[in-house]
VONU-824945 format. One record per residue (C-alpha): x, z, y; residue number from 1. Coordinates in steps of 0.2 Angstrom, whole numbers, plus 5000, padded with zeros to 4 digits. Layout:
<pts>
<pt c1="X" c3="Z" c2="Y" i="NUM"/>
...
</pts>
This chain:
<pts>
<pt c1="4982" c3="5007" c2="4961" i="1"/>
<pt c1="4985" c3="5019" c2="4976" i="2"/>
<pt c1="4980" c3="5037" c2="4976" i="3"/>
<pt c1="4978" c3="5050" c2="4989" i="4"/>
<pt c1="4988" c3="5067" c2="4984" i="5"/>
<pt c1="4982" c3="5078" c2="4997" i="6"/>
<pt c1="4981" c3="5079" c2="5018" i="7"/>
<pt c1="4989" c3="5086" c2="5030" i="8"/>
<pt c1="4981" c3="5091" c2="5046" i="9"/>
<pt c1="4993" c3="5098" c2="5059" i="10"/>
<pt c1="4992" c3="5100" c2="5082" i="11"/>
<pt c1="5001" c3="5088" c2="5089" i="12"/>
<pt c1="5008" c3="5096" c2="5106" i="13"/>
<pt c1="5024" c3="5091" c2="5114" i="14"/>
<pt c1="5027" c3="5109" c2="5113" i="15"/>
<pt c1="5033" c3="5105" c2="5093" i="16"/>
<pt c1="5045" c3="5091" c2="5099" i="17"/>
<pt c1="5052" c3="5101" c2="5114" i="18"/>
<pt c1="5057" c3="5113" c2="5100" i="19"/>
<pt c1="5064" c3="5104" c2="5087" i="20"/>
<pt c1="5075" c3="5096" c2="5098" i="21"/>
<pt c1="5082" c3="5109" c2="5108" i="22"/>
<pt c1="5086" c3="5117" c2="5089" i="23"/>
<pt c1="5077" c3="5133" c2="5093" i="24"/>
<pt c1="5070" c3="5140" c2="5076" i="25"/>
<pt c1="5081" c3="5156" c2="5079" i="26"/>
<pt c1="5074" c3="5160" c2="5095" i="27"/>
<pt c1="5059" c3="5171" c2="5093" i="28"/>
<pt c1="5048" c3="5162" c2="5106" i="29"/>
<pt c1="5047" c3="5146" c2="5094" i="30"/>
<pt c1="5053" c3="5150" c2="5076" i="31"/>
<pt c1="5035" c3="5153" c2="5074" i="32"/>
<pt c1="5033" c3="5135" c2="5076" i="33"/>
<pt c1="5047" c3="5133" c2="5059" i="34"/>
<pt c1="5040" c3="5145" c2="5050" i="35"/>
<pt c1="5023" c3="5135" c2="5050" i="36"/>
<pt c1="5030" c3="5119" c2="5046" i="37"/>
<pt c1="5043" c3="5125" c2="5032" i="38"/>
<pt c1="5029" c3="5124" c2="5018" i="39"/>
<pt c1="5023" c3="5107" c2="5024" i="40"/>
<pt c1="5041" c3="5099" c2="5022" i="41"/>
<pt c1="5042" c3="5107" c2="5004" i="42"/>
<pt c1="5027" c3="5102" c2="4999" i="43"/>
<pt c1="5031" c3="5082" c2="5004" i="44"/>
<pt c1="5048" c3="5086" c2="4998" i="45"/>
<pt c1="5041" c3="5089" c2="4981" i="46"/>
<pt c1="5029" c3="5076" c2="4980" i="47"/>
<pt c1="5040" c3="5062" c2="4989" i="48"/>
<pt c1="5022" c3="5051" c2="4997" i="49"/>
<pt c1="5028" c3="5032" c2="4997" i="50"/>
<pt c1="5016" c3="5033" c2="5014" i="51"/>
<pt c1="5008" c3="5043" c2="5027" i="52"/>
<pt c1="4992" c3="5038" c2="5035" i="53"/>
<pt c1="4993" c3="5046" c2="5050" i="54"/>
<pt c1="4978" c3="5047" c2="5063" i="55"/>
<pt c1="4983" c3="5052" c2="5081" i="56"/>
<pt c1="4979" c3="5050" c2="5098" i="57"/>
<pt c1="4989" c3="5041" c2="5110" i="58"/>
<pt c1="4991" c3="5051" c2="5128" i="59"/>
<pt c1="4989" c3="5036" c2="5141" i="60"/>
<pt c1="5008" c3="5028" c2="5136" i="61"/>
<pt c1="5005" c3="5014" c2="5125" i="62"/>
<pt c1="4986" c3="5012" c2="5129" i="63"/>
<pt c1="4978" c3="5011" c2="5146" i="64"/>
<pt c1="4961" c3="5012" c2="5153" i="65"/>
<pt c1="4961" c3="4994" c2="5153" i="66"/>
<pt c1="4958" c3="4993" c2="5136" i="67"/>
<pt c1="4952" c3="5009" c2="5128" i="68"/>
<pt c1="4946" c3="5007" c2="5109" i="69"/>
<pt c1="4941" c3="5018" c2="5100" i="70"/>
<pt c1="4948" c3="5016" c2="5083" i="71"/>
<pt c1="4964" c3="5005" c2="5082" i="72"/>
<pt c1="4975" c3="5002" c2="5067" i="73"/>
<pt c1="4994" c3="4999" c2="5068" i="74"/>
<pt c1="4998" c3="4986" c2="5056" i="75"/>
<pt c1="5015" c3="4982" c2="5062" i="76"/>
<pt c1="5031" c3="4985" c2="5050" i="77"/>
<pt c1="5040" c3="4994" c2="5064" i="78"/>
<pt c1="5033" c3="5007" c2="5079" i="79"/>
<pt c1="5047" c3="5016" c2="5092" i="80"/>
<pt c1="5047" c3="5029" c2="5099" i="81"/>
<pt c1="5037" c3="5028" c2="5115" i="82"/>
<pt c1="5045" c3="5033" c2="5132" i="83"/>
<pt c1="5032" c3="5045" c2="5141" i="84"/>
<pt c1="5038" c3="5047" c2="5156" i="85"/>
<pt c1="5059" c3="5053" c2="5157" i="86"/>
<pt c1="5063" c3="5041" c2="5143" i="87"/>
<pt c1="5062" c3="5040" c2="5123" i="88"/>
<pt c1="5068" c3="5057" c2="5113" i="89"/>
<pt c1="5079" c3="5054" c2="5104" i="90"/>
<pt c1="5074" c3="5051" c2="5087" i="91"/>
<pt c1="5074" c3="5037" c2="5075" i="92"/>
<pt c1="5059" c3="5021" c2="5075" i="93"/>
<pt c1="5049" c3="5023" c2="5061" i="94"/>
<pt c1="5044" c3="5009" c2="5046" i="95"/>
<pt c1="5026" c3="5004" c2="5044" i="96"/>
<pt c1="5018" c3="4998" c2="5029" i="97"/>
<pt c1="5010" c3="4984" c2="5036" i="98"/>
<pt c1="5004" c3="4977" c2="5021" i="99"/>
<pt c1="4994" c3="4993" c2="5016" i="100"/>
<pt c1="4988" c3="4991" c2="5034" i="101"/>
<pt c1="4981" c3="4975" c2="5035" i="102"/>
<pt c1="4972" c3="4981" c2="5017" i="103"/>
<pt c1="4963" c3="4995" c2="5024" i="104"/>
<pt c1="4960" c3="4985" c2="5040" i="105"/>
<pt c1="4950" c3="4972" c2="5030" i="106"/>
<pt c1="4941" c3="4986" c2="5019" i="107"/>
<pt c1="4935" c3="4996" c2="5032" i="108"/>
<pt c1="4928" c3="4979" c2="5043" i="109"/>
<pt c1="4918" c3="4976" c2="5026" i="110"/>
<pt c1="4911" c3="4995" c2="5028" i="111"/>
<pt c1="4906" c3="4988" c2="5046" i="112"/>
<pt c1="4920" c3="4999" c2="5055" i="113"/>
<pt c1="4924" c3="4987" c2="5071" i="114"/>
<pt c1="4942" c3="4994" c2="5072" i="115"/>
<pt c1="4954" c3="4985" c2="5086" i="116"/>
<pt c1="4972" c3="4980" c2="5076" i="117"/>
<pt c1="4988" c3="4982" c2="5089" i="118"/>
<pt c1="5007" c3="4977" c2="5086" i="119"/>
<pt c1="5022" c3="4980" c2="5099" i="120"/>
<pt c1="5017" c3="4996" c2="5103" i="121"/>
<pt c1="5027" c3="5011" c2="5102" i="122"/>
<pt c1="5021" c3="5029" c2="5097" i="123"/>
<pt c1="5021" c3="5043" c2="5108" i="124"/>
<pt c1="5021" c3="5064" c2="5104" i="125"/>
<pt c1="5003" c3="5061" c2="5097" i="126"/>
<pt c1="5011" c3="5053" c2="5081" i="127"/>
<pt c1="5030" c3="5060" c2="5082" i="128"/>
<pt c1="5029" c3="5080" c2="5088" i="129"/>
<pt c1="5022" c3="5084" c2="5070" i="130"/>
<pt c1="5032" c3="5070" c2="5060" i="131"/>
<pt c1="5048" c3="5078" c2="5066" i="132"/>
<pt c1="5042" c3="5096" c2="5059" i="133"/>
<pt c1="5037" c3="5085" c2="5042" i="134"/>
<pt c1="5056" c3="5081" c2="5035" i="135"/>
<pt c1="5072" c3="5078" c2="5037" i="136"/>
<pt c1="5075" c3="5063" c2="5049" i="137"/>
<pt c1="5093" c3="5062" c2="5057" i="138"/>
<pt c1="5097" c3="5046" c2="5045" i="139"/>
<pt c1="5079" c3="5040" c2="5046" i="140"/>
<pt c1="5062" c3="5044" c2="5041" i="141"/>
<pt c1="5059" c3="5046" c2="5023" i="142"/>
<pt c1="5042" c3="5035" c2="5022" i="143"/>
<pt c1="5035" c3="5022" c2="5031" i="144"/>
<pt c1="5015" c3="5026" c2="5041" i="145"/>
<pt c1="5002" c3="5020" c2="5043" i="146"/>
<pt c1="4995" c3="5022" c2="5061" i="147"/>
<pt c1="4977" c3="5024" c2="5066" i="148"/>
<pt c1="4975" c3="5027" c2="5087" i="149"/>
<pt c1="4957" c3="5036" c2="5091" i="150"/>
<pt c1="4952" c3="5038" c2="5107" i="151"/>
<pt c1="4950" c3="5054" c2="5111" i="152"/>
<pt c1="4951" c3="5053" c2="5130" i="153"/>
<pt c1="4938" c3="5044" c2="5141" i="154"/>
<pt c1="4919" c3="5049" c2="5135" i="155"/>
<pt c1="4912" c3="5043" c2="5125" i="156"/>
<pt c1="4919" c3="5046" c2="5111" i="157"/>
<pt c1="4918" c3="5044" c2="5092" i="158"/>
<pt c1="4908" c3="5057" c2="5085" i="159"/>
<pt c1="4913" c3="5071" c2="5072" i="160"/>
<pt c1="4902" c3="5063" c2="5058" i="161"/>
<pt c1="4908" c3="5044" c2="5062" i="162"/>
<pt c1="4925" c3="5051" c2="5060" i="163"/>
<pt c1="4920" c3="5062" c2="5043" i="164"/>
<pt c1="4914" c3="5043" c2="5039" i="165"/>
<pt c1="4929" c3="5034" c2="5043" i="166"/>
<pt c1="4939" c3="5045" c2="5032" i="167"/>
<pt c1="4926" c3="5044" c2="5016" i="168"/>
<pt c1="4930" c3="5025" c2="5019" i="169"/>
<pt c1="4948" c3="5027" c2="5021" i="170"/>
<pt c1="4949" c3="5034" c2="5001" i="171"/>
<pt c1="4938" c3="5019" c2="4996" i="172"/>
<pt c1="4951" c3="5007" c2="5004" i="173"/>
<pt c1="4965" c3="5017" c2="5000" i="174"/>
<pt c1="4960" c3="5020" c2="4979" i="175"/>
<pt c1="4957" c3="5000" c2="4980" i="176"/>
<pt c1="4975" c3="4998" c2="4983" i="177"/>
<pt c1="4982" c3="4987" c2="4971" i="178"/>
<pt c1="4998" c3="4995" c2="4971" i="179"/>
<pt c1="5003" c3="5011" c2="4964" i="180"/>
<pt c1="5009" c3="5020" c2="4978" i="181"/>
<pt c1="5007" c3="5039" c2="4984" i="182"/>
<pt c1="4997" c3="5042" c2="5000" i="183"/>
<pt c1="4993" c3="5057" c2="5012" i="184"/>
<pt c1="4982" c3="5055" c2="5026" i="185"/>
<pt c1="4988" c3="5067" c2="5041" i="186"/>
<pt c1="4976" c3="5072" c2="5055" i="187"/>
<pt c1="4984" c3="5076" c2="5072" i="188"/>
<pt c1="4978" c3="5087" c2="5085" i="189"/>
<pt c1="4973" c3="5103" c2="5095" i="190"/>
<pt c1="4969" c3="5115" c2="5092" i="191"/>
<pt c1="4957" c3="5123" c2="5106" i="192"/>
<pt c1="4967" c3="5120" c2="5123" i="193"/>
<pt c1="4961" c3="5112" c2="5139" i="194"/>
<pt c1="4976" c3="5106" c2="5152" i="195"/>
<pt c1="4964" c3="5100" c2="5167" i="196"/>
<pt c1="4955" c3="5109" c2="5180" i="197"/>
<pt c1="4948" c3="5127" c2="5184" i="198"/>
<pt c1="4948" c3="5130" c2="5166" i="199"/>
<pt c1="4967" c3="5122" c2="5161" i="200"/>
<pt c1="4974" c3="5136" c2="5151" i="201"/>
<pt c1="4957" c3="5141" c2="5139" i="202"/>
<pt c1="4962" c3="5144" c2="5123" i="203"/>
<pt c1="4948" c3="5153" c2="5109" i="204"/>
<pt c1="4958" c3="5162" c2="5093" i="205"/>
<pt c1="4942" c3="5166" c2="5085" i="206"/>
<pt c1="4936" c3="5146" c2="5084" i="207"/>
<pt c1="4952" c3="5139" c2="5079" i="208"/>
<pt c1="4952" c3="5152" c2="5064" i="209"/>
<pt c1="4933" c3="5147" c2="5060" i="210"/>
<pt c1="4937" c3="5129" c2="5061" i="211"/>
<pt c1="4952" c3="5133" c2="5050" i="212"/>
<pt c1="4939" c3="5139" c2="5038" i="213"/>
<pt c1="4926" c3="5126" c2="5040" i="214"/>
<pt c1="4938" c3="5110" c2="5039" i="215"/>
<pt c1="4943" c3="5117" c2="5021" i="216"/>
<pt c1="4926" c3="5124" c2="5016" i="217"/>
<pt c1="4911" c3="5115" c2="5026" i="218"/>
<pt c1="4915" c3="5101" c2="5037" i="219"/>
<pt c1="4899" c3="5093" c2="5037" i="220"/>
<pt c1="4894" c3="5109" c2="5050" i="221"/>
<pt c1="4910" c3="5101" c2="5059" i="222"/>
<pt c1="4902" c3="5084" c2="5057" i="223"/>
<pt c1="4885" c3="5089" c2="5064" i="224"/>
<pt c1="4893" c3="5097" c2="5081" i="225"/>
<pt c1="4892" c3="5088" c2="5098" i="226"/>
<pt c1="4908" c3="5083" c2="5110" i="227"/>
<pt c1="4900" c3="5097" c2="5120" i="228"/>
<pt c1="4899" c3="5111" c2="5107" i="229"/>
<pt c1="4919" c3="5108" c2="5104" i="230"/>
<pt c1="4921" c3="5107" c2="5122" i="231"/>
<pt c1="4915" c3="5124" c2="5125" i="232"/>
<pt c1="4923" c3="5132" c2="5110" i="233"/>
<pt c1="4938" c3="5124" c2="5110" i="234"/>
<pt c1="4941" c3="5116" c2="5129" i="235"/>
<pt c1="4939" c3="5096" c2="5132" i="236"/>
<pt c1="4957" c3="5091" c2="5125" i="237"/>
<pt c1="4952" c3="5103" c2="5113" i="238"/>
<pt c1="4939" c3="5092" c2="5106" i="239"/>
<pt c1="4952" c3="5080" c2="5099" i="240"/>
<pt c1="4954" c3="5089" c2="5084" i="241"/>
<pt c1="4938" c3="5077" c2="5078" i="242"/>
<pt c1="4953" c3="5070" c2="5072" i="243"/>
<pt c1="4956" c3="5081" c2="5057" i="244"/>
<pt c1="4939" c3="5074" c2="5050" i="245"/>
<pt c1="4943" c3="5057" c2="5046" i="246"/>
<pt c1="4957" c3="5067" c2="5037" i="247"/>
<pt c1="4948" c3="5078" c2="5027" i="248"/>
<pt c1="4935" c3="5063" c2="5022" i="249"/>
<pt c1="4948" c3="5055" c2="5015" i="250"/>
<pt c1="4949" c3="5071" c2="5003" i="251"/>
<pt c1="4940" c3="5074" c2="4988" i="252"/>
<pt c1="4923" c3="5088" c2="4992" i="253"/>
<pt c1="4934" c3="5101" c2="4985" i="254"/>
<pt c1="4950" c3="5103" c2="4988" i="255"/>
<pt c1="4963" c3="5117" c2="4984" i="256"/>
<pt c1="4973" c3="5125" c2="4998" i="257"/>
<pt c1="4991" c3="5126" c2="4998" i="258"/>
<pt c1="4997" c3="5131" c2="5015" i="259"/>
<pt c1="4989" c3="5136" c2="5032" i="260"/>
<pt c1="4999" c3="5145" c2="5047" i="261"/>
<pt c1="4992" c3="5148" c2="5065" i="262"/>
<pt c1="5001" c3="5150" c2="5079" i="263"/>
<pt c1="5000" c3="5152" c2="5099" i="264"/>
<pt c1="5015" c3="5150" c2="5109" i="265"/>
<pt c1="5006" c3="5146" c2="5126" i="266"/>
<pt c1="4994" c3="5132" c2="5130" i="267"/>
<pt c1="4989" c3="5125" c2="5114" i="268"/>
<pt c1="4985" c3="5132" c2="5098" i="269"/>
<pt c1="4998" c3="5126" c2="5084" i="270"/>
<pt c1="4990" c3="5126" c2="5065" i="271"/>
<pt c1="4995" c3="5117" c2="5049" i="272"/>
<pt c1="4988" c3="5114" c2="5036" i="273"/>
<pt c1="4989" c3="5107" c2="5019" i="274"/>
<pt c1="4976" c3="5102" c2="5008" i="275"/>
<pt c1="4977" c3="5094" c2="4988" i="276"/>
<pt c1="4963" c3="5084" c2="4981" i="277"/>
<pt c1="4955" c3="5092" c2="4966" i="278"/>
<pt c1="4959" c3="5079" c2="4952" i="279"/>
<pt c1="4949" c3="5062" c2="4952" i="280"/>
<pt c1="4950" c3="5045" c2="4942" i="281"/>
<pt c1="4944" c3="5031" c2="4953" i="282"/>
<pt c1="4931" c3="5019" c2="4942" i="283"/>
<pt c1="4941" c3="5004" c2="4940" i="284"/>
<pt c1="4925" c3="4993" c2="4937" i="285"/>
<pt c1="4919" c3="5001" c2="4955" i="286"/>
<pt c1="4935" c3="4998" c2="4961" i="287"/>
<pt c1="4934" c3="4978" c2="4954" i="288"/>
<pt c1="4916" c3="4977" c2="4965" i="289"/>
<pt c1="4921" c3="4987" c2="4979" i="290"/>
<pt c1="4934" c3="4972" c2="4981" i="291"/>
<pt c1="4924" c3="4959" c2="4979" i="292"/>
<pt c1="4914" c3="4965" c2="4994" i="293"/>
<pt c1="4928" c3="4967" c2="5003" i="294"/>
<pt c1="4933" c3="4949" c2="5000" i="295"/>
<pt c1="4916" c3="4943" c2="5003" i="296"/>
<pt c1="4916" c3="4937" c2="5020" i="297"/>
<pt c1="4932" c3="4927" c2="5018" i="298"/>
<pt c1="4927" c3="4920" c2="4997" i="299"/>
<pt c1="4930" c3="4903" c2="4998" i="300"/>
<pt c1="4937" c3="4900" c2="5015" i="301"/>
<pt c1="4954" c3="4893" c2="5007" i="302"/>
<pt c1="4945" c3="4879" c2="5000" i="303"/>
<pt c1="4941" c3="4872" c2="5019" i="304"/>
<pt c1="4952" c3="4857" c2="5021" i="305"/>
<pt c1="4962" c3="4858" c2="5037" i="306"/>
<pt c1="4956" c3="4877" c2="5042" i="307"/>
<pt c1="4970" c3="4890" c2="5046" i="308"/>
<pt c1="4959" c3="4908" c2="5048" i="309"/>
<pt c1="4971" c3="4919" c2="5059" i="310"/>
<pt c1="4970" c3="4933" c2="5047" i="311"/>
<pt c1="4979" c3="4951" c2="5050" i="312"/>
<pt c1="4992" c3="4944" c2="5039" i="313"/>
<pt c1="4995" c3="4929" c2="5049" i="314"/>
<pt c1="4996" c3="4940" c2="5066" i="315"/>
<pt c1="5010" c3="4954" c2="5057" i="316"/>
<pt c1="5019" c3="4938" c2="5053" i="317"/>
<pt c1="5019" c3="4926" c2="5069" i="318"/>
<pt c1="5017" c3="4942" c2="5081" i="319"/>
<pt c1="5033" c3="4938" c2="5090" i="320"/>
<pt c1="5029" c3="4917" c2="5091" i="321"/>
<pt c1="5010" c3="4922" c2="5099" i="322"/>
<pt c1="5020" c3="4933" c2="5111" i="323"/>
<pt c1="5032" c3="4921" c2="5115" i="324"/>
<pt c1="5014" c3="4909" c2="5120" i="325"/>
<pt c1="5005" c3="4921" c2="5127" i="326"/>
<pt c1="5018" c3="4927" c2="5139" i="327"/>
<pt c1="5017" c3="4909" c2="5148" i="328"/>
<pt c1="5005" c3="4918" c2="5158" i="329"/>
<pt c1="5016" c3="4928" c2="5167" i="330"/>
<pt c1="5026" c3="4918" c2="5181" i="331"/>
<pt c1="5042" c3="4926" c2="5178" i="332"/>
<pt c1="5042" c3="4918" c2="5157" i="333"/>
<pt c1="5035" c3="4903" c2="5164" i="334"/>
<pt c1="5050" c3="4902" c2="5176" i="335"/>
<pt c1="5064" c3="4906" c2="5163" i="336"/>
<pt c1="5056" c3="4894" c2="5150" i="337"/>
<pt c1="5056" c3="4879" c2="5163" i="338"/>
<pt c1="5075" c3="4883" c2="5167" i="339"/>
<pt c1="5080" c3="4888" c2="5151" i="340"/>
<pt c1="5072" c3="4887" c2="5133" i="341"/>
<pt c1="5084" c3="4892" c2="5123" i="342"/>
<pt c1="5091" c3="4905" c2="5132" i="343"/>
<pt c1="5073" c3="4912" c2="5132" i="344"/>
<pt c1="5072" c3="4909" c2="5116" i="345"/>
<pt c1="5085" c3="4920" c2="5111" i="346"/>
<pt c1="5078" c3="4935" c2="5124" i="347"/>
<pt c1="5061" c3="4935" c2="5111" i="348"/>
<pt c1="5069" c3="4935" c2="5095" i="349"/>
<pt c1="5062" c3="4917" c2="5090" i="350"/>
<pt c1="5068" c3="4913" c2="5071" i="351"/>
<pt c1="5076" c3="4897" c2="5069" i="352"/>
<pt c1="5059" c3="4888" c2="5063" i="353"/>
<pt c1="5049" c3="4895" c2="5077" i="354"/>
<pt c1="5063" c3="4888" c2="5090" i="355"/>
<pt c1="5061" c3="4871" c2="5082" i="356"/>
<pt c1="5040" c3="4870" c2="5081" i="357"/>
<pt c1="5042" c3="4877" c2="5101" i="358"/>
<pt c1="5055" c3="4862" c2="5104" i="359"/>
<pt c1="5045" c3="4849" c2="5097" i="360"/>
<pt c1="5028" c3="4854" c2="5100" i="361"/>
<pt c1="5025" c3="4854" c2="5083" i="362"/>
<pt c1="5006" c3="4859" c2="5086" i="363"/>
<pt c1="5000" c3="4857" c2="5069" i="364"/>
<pt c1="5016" c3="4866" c2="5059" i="365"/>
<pt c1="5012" c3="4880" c2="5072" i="366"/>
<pt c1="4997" c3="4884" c2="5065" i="367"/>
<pt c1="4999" c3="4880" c2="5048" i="368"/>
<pt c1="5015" c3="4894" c2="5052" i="369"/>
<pt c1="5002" c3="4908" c2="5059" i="370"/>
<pt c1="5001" c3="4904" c2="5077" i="371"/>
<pt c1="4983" c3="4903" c2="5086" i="372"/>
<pt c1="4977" c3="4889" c2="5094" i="373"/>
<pt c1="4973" c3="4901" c2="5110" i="374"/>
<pt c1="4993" c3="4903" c2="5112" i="375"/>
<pt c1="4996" c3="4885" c2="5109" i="376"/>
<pt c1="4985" c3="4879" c2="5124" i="377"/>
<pt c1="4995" c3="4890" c2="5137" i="378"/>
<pt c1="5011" c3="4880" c2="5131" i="379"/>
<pt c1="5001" c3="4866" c2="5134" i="380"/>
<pt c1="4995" c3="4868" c2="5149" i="381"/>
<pt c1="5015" c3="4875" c2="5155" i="382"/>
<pt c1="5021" c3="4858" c2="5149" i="383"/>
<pt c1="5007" c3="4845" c2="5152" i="384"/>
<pt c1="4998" c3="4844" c2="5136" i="385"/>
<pt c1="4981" c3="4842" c2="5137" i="386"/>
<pt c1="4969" c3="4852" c2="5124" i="387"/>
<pt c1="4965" c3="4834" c2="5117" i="388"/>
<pt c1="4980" c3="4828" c2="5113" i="389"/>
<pt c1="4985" c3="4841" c2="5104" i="390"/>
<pt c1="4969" c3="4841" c2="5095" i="391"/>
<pt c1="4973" c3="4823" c2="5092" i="392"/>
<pt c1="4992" c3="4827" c2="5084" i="393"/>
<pt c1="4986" c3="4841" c2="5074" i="394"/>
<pt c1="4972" c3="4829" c2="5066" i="395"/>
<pt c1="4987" c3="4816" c2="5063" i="396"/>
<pt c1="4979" c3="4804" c2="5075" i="397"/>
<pt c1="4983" c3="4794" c2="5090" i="398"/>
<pt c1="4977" c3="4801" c2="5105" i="399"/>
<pt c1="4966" c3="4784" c2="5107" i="400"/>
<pt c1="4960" c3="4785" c2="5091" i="401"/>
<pt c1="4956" c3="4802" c2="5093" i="402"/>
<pt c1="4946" c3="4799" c2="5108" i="403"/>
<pt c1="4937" c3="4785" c2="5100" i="404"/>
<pt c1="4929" c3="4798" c2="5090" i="405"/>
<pt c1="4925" c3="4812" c2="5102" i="406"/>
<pt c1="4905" c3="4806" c2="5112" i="407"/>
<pt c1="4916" c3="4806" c2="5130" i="408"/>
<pt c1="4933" c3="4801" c2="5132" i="409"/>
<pt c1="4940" c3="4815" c2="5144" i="410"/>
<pt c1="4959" c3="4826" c2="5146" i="411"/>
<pt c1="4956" c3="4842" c2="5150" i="412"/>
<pt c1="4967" c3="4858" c2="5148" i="413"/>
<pt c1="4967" c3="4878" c2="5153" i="414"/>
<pt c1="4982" c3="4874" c2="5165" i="415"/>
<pt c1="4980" c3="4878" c2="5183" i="416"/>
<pt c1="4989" c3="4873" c2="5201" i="417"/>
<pt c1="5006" c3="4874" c2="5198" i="418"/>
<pt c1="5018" c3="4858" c2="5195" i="419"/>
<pt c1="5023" c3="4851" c2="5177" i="420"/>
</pts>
């Protein structure tokens, strides 16, 4: 089964990006910021991780105020590298672990977490200033991630004690983990530092060194302070750094040390920090119950004749076919389908099978594939198909026949005013 080595918390200002590619660990100003990271790539160096859990926050690139969550999940099994605003640096995409995602996703639901689950989405310096500091990457990252997004920007926010939470039921889904694989979770953010208003440039040495201490030592006296009280030591970026306690929930009560470096070049406070679980031996007949309640809510589902749940599983695998569907509700994809299938087609990747269900209308082999109904009705309604009759082809009935059985006889469909 999995098992969680040991965390990693660690800021996550561009500032770390800005000087790794520049290749400025000779010069004064920055080698600081080398000198601090050095012990954290020896130390994944030497335990080699199969994956990192990383939770970050995204700085309004891939996510927008038109959707905030406040816990999301990657479980895609690529992420790039987001383009913030003078185009992507220059570093390679990055591998997720989607099948360890999907896991976890499912575990924490049954721990009543209501997390949001997003694909297609790149990852901006939240995520990738502090992984370019963790290893050698110029051919490709060593491990693939496992992406959690918080939202750490518009208030209200998680609280520190629902993010101690989250990470205490992190381990649990993690240690269920069939799979023998090596994980450490990594919390990104701060430390103290506000960029906005009167107050943009605030940095307290003294709390960062105390919340040092206490994320190692105490933090149910992190978990018990408001947004305000971090706010006030740390400035109101600053509170991101609730962050670091789904991290350290994820750990063992006591944990052993093994590297810790401060620095502050200028707006933000840079730390790192590594952290090993004391040694532990998950229960393996709690482990077997823990499962079963995960499963639960889904036990028996599979035996339902002619019921296709769209699972996380389902979504990572037809992601670029629902895609393809939704999209018929821009004009433009619209337009370029009506003039041009295949060539459009080709622009979003379609496999070979998802070209011929799309051809054919195969309604039911689409969704006995992965795809949702919800994508299905937009092609519909772009190509004249009425949600009855494609509820008639998936239930292998003429559409008379079908209608025979329904308590009106009616055509109906989502489409709007524009020509077939």
């Amino acid at each position: 089964m999995a098992r969680i080595i040991g965390g990693i918390a660690t800021s996550h200002t561009p500032t770390i990006g800005f000087a790794h590619d520049r290749r400025l660990q000779d010069d004064p100003a920055w080698a600081p910021i080398f000198q601090g990271y050095a012990p954290v790539k020896a130390w994944l160096a030497e335990k080699k991780p199969d994956v990192l859990f990383v939770v970050y926050n995204d700085h309004v690139t891939s996510f927008f105020f038109d959707q905030c969550p406040a816990f999301a999940l990657g479980i895609d099994t690529h992420y790039g590298v987001a383009d913030e605003g003078g185009g992507p640096r220059k570093i390679h995409s990055i591998d997720g672990h989607s099948k360890l995602a999907c896991h976890i996703g499912y575990c924490l639901a049954a721990e009543e977490f209501d997390l949001s689950f997003f694909q297609g989405k790149n990852l901006d310096h939240g995520c990738f200033s502090p992984l370019s500091m963790l290893a050698e990457h110029e051919d490709g990252w060593p491990w693939p991630i496992v992406p959690l997004q918080v939202g750490v920007l518009q208030f209200p926010l998680p609280t520190a004690r629902r993010c101690l939470k989250l990470g205490q039921a992190l381990r649990r889904a993690i240690e269920s983990y069939p799979e023998d694989l090596k994980v450490v979770v990594v919390g990104t953010g701060g430390l103290s530092h506000q960029v906005h208003g009167e107050r943009s440039g605030f940095n307290n040495v003294s709390w960062d060194e105390q919340f040092l201490d206490l994320i190692e030592s105490d933090p149910e006296q992190l978990a018990e302070m408001t947004h305000a009280d971090y706010a006030r030591l740390g400035g109101v970026e600053g509170a991101e750094i609730i962050m670091w306690l789904v991290m350290r929930g994820a750990l063992t009560a006591k944990v052993k040390r093994v590297h810790r470096a401060y620095y502050l070049p200028s707006m933000t406070g840079i730390a790192s920090l590594v952290l090993e679980n004391e040694t532990s031996k998950a229960d393996a007949d709690l482990l077997s119950s823990y499962r079963a309640r995960v499963g639960h809510q889904l036990d028996g589902i599979d035996q339902i004749e002619g019921a296709h749940p769209f699972t996380l599983e389902a979504s990572v695998k037809t992601y670029r076919l629902n895609k393809f569907l939704h999209d018929m509700v821009i004009p433009e994809h619209r337009t370029a389908f009506r003039a041009d299938p295949e060539a459009l087609f080709e622009k979003c990747g379609l496999s070979t099978e998802e070209r011929r269900m799309v051809r054919e209308f195969d309604w039911i082999g689409m969704v006995r594939y992965g795809a949702i109904f919800f994508g299905l009705e937009k092609l519909g309604a772009v190509t004249g198909y009425s949600n009855p009759e494609m509820y008639a082809s998936m239930a292998g009935m003429d559409f008379e026949d079908f209608q025979r059985t329904r308590n009106v006889s009616i055509k109906y469909s989502v489409a709007g005013v524009e020509k077939k």
